[in-house]
C-alpha positions as CSV (number, residue, x, y, z in Angstrom):
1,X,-50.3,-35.4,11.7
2,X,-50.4,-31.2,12.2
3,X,-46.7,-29.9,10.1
4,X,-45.4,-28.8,13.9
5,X,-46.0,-32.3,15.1
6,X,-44.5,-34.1,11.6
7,X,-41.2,-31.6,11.6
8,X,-40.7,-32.2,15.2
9,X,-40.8,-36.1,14.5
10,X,-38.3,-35.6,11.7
11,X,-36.3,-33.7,13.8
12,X,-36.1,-36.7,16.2
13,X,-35.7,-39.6,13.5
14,X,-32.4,-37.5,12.5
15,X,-30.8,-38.1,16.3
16,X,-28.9,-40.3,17.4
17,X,-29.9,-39.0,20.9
18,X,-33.4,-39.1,20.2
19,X,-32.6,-42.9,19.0
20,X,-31.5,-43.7,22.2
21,X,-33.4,-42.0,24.7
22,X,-36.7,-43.5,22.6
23,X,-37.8,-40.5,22.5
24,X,-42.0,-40.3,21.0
25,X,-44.1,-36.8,20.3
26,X,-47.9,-36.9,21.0
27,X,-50.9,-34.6,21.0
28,X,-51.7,-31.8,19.1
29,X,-49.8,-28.7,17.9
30,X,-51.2,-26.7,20.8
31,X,-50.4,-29.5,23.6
32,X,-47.3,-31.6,22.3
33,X,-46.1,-34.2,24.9
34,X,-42.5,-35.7,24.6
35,X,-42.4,-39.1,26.2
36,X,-39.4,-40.7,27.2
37,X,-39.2,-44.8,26.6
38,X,-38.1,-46.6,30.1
39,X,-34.6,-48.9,29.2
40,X,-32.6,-50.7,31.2
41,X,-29.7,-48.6,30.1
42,X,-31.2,-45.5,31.6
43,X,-30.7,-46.5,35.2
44,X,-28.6,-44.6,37.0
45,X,-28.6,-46.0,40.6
46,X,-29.2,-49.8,40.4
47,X,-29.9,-49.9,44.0
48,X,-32.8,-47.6,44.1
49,X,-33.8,-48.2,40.3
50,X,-33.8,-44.6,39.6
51,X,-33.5,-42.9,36.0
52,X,-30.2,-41.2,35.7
53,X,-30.3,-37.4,35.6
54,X,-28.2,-37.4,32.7
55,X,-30.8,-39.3,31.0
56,X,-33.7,-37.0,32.0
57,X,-31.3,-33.6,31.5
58,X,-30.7,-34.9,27.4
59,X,-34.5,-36.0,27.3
60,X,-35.8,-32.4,28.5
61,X,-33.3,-30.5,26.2
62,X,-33.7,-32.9,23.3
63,X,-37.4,-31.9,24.1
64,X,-36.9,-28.2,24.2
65,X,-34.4,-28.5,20.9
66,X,-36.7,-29.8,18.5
67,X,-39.8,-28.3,19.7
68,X,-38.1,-24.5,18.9
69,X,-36.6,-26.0,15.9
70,X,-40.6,-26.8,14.8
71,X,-40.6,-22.9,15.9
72,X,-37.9,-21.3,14.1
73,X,-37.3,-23.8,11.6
74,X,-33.8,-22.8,12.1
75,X,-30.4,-24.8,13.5
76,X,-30.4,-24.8,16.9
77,X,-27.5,-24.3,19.4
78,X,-27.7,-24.7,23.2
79,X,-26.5,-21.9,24.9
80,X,-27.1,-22.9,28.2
81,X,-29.6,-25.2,30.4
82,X,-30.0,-25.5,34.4
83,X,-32.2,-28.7,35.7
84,X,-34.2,-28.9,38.8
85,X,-34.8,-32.4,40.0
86,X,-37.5,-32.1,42.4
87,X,-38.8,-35.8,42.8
88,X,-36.8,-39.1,42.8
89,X,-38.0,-40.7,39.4
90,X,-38.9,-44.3,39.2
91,X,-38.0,-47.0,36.3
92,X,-40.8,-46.3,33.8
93,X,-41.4,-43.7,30.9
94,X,-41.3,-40.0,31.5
95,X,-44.2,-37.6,29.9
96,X,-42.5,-33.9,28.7
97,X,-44.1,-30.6,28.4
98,X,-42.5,-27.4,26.5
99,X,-43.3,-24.0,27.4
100,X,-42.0,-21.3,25.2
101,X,-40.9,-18.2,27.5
102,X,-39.2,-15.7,24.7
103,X,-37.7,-16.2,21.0
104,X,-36.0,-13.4,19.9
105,X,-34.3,-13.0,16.4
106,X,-31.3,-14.7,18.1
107,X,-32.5,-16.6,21.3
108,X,-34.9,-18.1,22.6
109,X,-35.9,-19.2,25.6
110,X,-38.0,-22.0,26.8
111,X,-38.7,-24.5,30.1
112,X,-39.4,-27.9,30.1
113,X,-41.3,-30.5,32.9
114,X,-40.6,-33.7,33.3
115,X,-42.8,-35.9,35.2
116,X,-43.8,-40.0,35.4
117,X,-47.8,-41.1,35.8
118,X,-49.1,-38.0,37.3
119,X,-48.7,-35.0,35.9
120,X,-48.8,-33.1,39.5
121,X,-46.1,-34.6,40.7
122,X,-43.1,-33.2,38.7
123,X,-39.8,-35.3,38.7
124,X,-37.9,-32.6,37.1
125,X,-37.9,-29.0,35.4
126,X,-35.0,-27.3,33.0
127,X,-35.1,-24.1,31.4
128,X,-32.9,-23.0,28.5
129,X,-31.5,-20.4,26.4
130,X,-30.6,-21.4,22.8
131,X,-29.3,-19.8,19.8
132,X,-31.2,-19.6,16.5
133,X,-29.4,-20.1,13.8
């Protein structure tokens, strides 16, 4: 396991969000993925079977969290975070992909995708701005 991929999965064996959402790393330091397990609990809309948005807003932020924390190795502070949901999402994991866009000595910025079985068809994006430190 490369260091950025070990502190990330410290980082996420120390939340209790992480805990819940079931959240996994894979890949290498230059292409991490963040899956998201499927539960039950993370159904929003029974009828449709859809994934609550609140559930894939914490799993893309928890994502872009601990993969700038691997970064700065620094606490990190959400400044803010906006969330695009562009496809309805279906009751199964979700795959994750971090972009870094700027870190500064202060903030950094980042975007996250979201998406379930094909990586073409994105269920979701967020950027974010976080403080370091």
């Amino acid at each position: 396991m490369s260091d950025r991929l070990s502190i990330i999965a410290d980082y996420a064996s120390a939340a209790p969000i992480a805990q819940w959402l079931g959240v996994r790393i894979s890949g290498s330091s230059d292409d991490l993925q963040y899956h998201l397990t499927f539960n039950e609990a993370h159904i929003g809309n029974p009828a449709i079977r859809a994934l609550h948005g609140g559930v894939i807003a914490a799993f893309l932020e928890f994502a872009m969290q601990a993969d700038l924390h691997a970064r700065a190795l620094a606490p990190i502070s959400t400044i803010s975070v906006a969330i695009d949901y562009l496809a309805s999402s279906r009751p199964e994991d979700m795959v994750g992909r971090v972009k870094l866009l700027r870190q500064g000595r202060r903030i950094a910025f980042l975007e996250a995708s979201g998406w379930q079985a094909d990586n073409t068809r994105l269920v979701a994006a967020a950027r974010g701005a976080f403080r370091l430190g």
